[in-house]
Biopython code that builds the backbone (N, CA, C, O; Angstrom):
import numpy as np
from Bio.PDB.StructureBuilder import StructureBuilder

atoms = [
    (1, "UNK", "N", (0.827, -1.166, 0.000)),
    (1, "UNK", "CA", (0.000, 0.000, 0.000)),
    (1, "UNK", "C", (0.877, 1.236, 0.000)),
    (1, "UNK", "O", (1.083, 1.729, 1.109)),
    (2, "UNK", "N", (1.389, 1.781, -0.978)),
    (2, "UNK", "CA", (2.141, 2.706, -1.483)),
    (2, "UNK", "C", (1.369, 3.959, -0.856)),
    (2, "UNK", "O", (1.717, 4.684, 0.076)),
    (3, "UNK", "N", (-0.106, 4.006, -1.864)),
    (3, "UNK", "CA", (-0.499, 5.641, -1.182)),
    (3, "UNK", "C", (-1.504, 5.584, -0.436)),
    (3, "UNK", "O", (-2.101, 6.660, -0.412)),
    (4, "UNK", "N", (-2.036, 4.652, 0.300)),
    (4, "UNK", "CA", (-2.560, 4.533, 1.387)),
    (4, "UNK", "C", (-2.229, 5.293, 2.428)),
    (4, "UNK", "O", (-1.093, 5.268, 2.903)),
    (5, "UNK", "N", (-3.617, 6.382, 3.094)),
    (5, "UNK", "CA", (-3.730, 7.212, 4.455)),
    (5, "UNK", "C", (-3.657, 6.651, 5.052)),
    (5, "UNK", "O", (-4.125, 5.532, 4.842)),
    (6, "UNK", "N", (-2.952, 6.965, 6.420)),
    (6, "UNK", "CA", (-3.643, 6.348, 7.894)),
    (6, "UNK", "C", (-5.288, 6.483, 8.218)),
    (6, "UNK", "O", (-5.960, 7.168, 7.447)),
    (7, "UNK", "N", (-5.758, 6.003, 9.053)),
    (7, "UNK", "CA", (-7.473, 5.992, 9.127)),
    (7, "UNK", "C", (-7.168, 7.580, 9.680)),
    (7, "UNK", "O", (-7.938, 8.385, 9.157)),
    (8, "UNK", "N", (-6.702, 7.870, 10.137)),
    (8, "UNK", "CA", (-6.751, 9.037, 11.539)),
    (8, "UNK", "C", (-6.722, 10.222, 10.617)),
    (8, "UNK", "O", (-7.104, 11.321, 11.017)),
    (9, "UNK", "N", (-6.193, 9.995, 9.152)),
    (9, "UNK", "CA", (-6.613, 11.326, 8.020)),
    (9, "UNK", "C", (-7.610, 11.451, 7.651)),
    (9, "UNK", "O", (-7.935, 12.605, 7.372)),
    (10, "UNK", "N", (-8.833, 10.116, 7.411)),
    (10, "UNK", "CA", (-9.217, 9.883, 6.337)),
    (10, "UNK", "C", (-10.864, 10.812, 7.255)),
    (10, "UNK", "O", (-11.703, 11.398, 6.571)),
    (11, "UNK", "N", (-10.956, 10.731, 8.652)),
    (11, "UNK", "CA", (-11.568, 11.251, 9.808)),
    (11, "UNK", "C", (-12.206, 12.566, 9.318)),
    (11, "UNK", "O", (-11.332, 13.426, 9.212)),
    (12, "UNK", "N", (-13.476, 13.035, 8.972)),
    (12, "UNK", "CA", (-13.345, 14.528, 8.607)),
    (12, "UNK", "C", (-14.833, 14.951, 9.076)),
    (12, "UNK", "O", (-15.804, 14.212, 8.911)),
    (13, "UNK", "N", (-14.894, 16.173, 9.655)),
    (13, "UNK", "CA", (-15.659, 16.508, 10.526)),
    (13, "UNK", "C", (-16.967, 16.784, 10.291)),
    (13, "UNK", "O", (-17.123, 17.659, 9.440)),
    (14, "UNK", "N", (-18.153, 16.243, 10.849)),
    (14, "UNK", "CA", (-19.390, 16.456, 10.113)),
    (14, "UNK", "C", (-20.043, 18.092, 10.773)),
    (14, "UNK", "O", (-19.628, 18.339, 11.905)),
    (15, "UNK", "N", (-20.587, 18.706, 10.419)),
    (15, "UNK", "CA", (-21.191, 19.721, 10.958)),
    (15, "UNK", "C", (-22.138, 19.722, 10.328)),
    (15, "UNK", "O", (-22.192, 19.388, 9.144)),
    (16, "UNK", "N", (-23.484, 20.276, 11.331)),
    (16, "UNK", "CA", (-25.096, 20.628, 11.172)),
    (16, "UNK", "C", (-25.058, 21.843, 10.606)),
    (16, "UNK", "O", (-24.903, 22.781, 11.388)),
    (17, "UNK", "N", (-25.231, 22.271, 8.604)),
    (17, "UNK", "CA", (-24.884, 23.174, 8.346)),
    (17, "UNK", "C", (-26.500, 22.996, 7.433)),
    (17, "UNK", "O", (-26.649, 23.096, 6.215)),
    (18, "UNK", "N", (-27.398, 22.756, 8.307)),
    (18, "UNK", "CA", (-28.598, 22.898, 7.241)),
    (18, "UNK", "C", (-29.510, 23.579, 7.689)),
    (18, "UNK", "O", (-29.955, 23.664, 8.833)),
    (19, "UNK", "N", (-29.885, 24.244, 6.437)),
    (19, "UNK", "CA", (-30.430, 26.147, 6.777)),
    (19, "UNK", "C", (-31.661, 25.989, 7.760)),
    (19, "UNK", "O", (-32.247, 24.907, 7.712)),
    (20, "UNK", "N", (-32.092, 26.900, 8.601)),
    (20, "UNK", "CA", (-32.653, 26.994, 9.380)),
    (20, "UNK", "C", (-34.163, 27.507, 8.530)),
    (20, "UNK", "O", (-33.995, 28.567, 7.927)),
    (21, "UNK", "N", (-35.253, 27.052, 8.431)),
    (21, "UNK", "CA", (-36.532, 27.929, 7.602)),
    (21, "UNK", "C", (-37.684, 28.543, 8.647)),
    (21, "UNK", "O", (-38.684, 29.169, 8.295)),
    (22, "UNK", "N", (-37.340, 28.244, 9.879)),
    (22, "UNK", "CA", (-38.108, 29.155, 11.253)),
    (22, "UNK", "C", (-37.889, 30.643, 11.033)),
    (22, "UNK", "O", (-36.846, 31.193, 11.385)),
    (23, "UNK", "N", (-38.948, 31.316, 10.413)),
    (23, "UNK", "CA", (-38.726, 33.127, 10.365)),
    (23, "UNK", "C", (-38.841, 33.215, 11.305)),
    (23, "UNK", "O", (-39.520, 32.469, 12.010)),
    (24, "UNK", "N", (-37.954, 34.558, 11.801)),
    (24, "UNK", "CA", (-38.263, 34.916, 12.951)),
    (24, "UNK", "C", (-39.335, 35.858, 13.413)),
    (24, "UNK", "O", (-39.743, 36.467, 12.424)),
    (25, "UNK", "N", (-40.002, 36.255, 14.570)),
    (25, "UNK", "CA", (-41.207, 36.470, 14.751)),
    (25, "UNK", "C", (-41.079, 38.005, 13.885)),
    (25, "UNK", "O", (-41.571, 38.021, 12.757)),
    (26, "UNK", "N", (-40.595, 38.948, 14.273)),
    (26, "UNK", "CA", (-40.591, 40.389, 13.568)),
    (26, "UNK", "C", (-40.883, 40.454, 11.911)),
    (26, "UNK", "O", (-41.788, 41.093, 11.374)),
    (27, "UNK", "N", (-39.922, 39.662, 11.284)),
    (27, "UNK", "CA", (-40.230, 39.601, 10.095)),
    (27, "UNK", "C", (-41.508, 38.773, 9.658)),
    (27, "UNK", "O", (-42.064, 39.066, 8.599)),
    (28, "UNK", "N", (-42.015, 37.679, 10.504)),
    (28, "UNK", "CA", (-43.159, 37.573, 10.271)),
    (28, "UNK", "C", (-44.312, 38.550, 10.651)),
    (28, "UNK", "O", (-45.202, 38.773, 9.830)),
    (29, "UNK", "N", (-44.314, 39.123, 11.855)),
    (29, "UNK", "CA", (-45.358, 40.191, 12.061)),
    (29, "UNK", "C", (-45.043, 41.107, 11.138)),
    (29, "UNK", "O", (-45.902, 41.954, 11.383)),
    (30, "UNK", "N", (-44.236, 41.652, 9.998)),
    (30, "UNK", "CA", (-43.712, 42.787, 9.342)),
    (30, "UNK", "C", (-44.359, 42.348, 8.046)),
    (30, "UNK", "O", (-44.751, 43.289, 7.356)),
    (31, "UNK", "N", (-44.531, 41.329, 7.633)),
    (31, "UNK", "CA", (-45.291, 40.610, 6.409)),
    (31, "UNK", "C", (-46.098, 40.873, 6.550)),
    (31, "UNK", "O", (-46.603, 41.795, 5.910)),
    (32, "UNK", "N", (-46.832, 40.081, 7.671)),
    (32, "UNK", "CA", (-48.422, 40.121, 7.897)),
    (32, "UNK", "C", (-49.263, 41.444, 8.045)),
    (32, "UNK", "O", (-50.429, 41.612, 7.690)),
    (33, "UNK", "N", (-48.416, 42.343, 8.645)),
    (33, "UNK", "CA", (-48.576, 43.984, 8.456)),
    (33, "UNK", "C", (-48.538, 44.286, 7.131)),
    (33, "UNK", "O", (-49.330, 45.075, 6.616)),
    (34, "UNK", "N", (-47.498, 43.599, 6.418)),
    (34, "UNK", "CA", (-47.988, 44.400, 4.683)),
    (34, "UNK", "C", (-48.571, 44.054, 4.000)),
    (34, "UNK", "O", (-48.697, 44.694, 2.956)),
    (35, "UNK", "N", (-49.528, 42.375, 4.274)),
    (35, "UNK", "CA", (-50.054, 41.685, 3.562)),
    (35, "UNK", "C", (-52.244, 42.631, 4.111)),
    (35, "UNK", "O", (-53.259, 42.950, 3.492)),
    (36, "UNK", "N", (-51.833, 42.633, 5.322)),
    (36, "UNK", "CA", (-52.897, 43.492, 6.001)),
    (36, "UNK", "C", (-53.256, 44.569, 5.094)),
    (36, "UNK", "O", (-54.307, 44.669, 4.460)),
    (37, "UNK", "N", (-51.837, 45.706, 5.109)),
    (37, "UNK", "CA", (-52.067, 46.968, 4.469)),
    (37, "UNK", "C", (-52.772, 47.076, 2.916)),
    (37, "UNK", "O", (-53.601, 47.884, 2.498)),
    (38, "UNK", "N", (-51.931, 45.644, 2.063)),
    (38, "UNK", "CA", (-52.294, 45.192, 0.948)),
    (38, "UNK", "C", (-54.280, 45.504, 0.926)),
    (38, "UNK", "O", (-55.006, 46.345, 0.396)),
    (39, "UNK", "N", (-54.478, 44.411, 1.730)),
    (39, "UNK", "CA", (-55.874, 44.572, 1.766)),
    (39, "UNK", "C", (-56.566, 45.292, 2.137)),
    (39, "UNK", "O", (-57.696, 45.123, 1.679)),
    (40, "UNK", "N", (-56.441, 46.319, 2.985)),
    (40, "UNK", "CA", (-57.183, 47.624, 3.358)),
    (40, "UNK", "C", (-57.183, 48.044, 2.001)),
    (40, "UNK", "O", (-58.164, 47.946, 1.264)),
    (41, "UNK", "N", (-55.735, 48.657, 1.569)),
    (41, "UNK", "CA", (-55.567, 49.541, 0.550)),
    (41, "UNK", "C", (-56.379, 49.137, -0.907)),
    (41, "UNK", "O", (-56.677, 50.001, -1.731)),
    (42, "UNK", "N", (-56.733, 47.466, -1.115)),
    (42, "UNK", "CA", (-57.443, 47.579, -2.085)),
    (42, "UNK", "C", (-59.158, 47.228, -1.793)),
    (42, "UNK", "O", (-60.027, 46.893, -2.597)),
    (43, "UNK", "N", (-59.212, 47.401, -0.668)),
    (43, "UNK", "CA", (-60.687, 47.165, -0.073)),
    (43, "UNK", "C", (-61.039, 48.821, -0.110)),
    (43, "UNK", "O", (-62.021, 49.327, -0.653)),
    (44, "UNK", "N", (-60.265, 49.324, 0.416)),
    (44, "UNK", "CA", (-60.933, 51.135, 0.677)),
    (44, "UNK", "C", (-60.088, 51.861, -0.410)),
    (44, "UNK", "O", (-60.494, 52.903, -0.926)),
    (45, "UNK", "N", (-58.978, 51.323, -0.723)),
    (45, "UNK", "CA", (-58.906, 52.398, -2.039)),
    (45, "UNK", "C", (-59.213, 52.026, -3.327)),
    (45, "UNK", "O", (-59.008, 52.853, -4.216)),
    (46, "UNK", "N", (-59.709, 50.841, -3.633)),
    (46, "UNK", "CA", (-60.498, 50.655, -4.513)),
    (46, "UNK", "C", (-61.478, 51.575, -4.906)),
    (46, "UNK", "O", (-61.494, 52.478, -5.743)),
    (47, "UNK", "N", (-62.820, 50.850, -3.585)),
    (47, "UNK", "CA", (-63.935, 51.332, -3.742)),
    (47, "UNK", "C", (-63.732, 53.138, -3.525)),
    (47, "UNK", "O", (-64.708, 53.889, -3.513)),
    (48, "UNK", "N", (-62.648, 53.507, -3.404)),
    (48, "UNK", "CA", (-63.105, 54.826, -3.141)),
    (48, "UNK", "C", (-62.518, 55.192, -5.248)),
    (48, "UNK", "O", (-63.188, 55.809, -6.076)),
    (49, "UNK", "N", (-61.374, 54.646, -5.427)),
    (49, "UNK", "CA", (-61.056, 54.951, -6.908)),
    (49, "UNK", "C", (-62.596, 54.250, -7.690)),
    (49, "UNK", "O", (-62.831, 54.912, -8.701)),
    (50, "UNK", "N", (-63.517, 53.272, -7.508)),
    (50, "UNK", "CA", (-64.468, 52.845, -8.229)),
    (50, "UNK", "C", (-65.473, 53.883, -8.016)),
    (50, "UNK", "O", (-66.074, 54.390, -8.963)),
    (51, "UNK", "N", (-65.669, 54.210, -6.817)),
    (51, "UNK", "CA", (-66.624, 55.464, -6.401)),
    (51, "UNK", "C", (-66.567, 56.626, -7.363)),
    (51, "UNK", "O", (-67.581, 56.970, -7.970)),
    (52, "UNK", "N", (-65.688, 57.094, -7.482)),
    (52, "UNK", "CA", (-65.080, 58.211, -7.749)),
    (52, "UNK", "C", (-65.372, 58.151, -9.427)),
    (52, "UNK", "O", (-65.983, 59.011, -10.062)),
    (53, "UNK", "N", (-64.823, 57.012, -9.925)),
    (53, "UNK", "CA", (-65.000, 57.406, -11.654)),
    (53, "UNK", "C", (-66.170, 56.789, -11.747)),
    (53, "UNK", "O", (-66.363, 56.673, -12.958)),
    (54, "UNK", "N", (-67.421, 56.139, -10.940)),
    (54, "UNK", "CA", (-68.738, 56.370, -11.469)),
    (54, "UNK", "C", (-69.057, 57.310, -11.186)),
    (54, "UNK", "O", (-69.993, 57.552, -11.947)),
    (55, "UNK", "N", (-68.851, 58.557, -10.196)),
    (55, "UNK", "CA", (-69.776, 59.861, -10.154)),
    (55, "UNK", "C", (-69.208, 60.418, -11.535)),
    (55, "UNK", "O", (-70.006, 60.939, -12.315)),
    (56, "UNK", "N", (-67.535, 60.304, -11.945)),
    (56, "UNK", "CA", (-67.418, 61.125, -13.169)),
    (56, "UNK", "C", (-67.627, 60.492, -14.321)),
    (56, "UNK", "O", (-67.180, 61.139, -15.268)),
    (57, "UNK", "N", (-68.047, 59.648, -14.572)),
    (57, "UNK", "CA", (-68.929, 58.871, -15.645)),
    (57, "UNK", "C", (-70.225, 59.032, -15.532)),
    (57, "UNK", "O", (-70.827, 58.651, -16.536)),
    (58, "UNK", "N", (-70.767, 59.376, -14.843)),
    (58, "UNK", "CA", (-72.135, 59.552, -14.769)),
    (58, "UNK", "C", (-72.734, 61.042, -14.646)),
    (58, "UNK", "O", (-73.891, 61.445, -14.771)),
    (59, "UNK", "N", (-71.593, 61.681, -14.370)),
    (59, "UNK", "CA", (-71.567, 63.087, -14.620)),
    (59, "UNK", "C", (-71.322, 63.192, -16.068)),
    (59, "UNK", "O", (-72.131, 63.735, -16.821)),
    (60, "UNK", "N", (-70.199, 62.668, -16.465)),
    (60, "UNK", "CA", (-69.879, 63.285, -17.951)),
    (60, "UNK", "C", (-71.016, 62.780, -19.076)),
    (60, "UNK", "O", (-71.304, 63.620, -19.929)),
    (61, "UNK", "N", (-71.490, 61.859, -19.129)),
    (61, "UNK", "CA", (-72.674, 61.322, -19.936)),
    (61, "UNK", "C", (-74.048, 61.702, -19.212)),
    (61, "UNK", "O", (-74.594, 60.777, -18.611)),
    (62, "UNK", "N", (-74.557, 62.722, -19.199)),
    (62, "UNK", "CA", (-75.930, 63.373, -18.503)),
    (62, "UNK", "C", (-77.192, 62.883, -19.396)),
    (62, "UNK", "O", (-78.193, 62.461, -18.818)),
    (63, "UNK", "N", (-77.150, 62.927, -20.448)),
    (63, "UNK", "CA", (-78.252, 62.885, -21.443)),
    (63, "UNK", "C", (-78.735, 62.171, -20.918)),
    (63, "UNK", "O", (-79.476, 62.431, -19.970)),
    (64, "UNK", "N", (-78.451, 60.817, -21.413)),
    (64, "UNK", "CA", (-79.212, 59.508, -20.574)),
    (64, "UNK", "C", (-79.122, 59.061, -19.636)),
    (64, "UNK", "O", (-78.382, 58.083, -19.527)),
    (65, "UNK", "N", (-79.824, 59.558, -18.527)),
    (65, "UNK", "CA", (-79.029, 59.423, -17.147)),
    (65, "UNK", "C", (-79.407, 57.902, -16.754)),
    (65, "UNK", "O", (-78.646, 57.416, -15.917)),
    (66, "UNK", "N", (-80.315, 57.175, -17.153)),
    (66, "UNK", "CA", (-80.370, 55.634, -16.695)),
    (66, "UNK", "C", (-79.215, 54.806, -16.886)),
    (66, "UNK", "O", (-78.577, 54.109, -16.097)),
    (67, "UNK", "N", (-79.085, 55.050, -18.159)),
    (67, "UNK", "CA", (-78.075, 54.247, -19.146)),
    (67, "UNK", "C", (-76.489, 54.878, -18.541)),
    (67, "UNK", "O", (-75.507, 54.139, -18.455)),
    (68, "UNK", "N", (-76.464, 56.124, -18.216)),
    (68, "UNK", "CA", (-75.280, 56.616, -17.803)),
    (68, "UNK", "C", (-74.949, 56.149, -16.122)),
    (68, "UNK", "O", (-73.803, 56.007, -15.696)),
    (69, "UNK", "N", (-76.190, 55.953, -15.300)),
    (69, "UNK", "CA", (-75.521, 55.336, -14.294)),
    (69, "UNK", "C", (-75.352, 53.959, -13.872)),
    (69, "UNK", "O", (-74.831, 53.440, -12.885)),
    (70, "UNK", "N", (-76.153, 53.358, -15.270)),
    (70, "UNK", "CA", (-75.760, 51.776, -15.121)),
    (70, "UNK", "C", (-74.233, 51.836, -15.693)),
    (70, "UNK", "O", (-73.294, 51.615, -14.928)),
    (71, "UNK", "N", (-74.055, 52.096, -16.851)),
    (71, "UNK", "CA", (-72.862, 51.872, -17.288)),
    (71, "UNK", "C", (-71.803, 52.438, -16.080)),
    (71, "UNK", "O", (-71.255, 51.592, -15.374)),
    (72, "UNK", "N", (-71.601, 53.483, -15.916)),
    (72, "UNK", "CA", (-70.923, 53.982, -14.646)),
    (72, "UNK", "C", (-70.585, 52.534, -13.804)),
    (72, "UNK", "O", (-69.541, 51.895, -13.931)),
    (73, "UNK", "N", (-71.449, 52.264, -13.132)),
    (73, "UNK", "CA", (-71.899, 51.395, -11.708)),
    (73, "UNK", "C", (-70.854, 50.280, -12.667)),
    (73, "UNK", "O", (-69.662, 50.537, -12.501)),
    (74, "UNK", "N", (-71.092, 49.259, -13.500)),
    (74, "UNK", "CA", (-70.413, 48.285, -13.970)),
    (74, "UNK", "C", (-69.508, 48.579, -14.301)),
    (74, "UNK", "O", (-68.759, 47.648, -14.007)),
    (75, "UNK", "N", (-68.604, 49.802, -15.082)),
    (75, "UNK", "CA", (-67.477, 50.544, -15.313)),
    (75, "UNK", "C", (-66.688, 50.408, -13.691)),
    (75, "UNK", "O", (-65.558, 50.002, -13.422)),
    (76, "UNK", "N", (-67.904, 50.980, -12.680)),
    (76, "UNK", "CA", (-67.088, 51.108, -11.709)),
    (76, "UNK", "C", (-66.662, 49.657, -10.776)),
    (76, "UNK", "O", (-65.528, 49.516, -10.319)),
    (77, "UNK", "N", (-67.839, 48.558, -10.570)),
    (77, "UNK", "CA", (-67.166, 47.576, -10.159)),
    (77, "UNK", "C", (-65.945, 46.835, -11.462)),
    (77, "UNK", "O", (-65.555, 45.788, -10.944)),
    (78, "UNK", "N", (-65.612, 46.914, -12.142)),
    (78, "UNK", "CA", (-64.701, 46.250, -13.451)),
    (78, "UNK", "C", (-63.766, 47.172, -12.430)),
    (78, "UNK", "O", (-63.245, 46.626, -11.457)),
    (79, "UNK", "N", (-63.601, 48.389, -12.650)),
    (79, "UNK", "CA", (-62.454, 48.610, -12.324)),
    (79, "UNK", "C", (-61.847, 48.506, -10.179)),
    (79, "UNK", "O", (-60.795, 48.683, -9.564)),
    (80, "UNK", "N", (-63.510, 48.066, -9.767)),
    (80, "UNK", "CA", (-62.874, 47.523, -8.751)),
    (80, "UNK", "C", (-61.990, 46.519, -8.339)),
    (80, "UNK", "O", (-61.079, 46.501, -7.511)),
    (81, "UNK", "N", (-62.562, 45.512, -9.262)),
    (81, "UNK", "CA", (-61.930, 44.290, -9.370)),
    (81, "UNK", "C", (-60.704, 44.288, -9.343)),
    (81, "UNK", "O", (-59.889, 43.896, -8.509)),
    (82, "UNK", "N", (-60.598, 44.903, -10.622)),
    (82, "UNK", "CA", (-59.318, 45.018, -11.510)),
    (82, "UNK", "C", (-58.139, 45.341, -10.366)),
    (82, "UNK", "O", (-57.123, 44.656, -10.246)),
    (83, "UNK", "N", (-58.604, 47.026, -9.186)),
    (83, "UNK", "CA", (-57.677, 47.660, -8.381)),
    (83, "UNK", "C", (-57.192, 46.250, -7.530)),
    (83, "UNK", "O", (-56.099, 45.965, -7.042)),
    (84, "UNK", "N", (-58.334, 45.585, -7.565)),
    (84, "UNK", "CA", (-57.596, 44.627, -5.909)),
    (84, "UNK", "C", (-57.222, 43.903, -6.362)),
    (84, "UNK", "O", (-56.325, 43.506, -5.618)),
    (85, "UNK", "N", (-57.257, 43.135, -7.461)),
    (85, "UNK", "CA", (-55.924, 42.492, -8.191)),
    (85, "UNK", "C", (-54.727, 42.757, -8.686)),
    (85, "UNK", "O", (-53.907, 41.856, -8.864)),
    (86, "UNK", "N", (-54.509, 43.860, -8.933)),
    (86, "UNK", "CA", (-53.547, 44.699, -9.047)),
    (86, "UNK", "C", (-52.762, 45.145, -7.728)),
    (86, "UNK", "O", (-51.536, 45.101, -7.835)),
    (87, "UNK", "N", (-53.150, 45.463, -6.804)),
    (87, "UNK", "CA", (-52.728, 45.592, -5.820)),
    (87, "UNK", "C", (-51.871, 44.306, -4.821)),
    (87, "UNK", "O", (-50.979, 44.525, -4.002)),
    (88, "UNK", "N", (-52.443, 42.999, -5.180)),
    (88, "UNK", "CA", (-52.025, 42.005, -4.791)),
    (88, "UNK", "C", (-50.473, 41.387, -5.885)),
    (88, "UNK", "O", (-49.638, 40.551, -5.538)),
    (89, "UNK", "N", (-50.529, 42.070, -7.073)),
    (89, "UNK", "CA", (-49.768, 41.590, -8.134)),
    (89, "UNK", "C", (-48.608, 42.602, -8.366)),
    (89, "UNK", "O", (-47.768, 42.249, -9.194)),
    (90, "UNK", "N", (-48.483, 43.475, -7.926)),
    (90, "UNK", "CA", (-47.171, 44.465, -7.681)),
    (90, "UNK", "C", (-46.212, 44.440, -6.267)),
    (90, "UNK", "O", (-46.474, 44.597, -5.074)),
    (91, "UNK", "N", (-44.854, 44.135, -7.101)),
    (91, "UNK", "CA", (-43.866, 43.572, -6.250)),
    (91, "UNK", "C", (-43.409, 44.531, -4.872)),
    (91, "UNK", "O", (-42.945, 44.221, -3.775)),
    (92, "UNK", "N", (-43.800, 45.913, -5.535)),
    (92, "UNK", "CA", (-43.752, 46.710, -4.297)),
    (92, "UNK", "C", (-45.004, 47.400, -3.629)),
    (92, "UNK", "O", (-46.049, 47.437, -4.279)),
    (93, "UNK", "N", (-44.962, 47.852, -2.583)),
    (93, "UNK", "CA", (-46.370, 48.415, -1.773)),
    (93, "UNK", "C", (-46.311, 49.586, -1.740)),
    (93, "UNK", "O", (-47.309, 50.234, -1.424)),
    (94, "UNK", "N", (-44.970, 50.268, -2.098)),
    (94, "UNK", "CA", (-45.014, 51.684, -2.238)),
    (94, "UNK", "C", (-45.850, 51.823, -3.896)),
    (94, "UNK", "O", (-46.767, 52.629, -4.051)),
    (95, "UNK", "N", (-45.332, 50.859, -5.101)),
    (95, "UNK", "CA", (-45.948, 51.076, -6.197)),
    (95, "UNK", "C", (-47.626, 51.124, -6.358)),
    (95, "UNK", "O", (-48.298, 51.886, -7.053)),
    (96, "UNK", "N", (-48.113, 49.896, -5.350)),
    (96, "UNK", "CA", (-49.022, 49.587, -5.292)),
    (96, "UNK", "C", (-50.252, 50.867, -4.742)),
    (96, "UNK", "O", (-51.331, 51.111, -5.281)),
    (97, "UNK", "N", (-49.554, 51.637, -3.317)),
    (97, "UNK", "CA", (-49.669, 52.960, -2.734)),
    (97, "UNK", "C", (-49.987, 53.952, -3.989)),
    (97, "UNK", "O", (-51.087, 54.504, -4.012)),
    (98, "UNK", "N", (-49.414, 54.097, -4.625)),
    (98, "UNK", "CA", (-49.262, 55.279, -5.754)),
    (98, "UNK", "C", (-50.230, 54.903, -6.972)),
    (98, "UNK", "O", (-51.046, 55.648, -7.516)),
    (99, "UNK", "N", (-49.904, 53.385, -7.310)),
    (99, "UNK", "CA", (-51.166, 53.419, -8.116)),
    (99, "UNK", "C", (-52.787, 53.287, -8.130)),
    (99, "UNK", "O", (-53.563, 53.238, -9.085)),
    (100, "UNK", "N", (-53.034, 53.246, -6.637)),
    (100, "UNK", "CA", (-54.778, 53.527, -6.351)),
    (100, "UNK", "C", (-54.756, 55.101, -5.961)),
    (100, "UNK", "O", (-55.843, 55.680, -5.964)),
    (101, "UNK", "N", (-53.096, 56.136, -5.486)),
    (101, "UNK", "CA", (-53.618, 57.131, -5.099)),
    (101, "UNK", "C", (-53.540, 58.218, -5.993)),
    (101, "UNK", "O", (-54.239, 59.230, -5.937)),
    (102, "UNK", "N", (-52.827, 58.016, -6.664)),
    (102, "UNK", "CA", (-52.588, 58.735, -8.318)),
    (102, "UNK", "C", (-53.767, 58.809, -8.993)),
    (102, "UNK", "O", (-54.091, 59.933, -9.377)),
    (103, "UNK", "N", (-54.646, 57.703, -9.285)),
    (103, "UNK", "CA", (-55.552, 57.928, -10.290)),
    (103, "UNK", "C", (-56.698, 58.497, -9.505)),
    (103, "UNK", "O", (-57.553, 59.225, -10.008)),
    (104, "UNK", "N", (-56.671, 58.119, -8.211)),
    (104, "UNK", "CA", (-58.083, 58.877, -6.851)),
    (104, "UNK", "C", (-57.942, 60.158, -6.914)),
    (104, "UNK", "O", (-58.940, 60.879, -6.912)),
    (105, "UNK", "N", (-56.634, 60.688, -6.983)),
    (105, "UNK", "CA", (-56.356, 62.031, -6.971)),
    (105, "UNK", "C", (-57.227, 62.885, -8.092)),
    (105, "UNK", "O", (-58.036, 63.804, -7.964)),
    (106, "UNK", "N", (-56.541, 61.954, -9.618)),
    (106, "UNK", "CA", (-57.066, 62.741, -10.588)),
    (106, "UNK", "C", (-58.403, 62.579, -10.948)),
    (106, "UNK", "O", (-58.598, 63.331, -11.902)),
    (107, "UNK", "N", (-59.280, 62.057, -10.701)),
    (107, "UNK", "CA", (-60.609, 61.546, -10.703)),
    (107, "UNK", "C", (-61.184, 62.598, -9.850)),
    (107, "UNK", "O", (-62.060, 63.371, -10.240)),
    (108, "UNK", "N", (-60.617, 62.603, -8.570)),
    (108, "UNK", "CA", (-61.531, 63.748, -7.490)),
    (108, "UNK", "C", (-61.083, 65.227, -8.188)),
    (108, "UNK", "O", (-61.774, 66.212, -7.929)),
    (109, "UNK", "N", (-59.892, 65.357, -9.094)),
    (109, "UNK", "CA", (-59.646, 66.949, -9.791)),
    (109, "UNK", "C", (-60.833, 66.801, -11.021)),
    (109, "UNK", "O", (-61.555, 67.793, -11.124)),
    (110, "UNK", "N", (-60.973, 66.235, -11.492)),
    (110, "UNK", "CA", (-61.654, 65.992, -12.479)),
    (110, "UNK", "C", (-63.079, 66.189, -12.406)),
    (110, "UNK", "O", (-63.763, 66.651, -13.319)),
    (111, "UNK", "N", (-63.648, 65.681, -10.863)),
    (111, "UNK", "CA", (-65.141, 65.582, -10.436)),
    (111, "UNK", "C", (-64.988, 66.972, -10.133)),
    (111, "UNK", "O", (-65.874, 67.701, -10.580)),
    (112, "UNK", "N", (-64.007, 67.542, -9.433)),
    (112, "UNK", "CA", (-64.446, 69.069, -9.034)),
    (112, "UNK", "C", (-64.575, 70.201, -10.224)),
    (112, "UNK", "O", (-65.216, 71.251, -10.252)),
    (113, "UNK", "N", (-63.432, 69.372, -11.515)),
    (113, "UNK", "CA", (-63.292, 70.363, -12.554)),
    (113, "UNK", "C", (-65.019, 70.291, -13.484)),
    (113, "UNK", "O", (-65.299, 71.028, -14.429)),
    (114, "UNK", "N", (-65.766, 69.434, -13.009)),
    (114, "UNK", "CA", (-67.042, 69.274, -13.809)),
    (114, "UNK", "C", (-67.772, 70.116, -13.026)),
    (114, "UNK", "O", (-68.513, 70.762, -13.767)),
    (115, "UNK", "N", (-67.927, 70.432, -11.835)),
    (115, "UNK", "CA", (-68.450, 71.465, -11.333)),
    (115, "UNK", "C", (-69.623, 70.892, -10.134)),
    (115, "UNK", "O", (-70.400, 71.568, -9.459)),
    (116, "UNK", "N", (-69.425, 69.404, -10.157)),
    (116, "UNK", "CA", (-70.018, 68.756, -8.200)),
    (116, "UNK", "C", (-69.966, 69.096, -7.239)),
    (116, "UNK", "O", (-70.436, 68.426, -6.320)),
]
sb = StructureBuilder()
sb.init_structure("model")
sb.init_model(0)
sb.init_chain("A")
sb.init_seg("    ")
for serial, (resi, resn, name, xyz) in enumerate(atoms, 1):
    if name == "N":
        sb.init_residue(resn, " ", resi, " ")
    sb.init_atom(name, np.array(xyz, "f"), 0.0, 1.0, " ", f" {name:<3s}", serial, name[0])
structure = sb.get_structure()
């Protein structure tokens, strides 16, 4: 046995090097806080962005006011939908923040610029 080790080399040390997947509590309460905020923000800023462009859809089409506040009303749940899926599907919550409060903004300039 030319290149034969002694046993006492061949010895090599085991260590418990397997990842730990227990979050710790903060970062879990810090999720659950943004997963929370998630849903407020598209529960109340939805309906307030769906609110908002049926009064100005139903303002801007006067003639037929039946026909103008049905369409409105279904205009406005479509785009409810739409907000709280959207809101769940953007990687950030600041983006998510800006895009129900951006368009609420211009909708309520818009309702005041019609003269409500």
């Amino acid at each position: 046995m030319i290149n034969s080790s002694p046993p006492e080399a061949v010895v090599t040390q085991v260590t418990n090097s397997a990842p730990s997947k227990i979050k710790s509590a903060p970062s879990l309460l810090v999720y659950r806080l943004m997963i929370f905020y998630r849903f407020a923000l598209a529960m109340i800023g939805g309906y307030v962005l769906a609110m908002l462009s049926a009064i100005v859809i139903a303002d801007y089409f006067q003639e037929d006011r039946g026909s103008a506040a049905m369409s409105a009303t279904l205009i406005a749940f479509l785009l409810w939908a739409c907000a709280f899926i959207w809101v769940f599907m953007v990687n950030k919550t600041s983006k998510a923040t800006l895009g129900i409060v951006i368009p609420t903004l211009c909708l309520y300039i818009i309702y005041k610029m019609l003269g409500s």
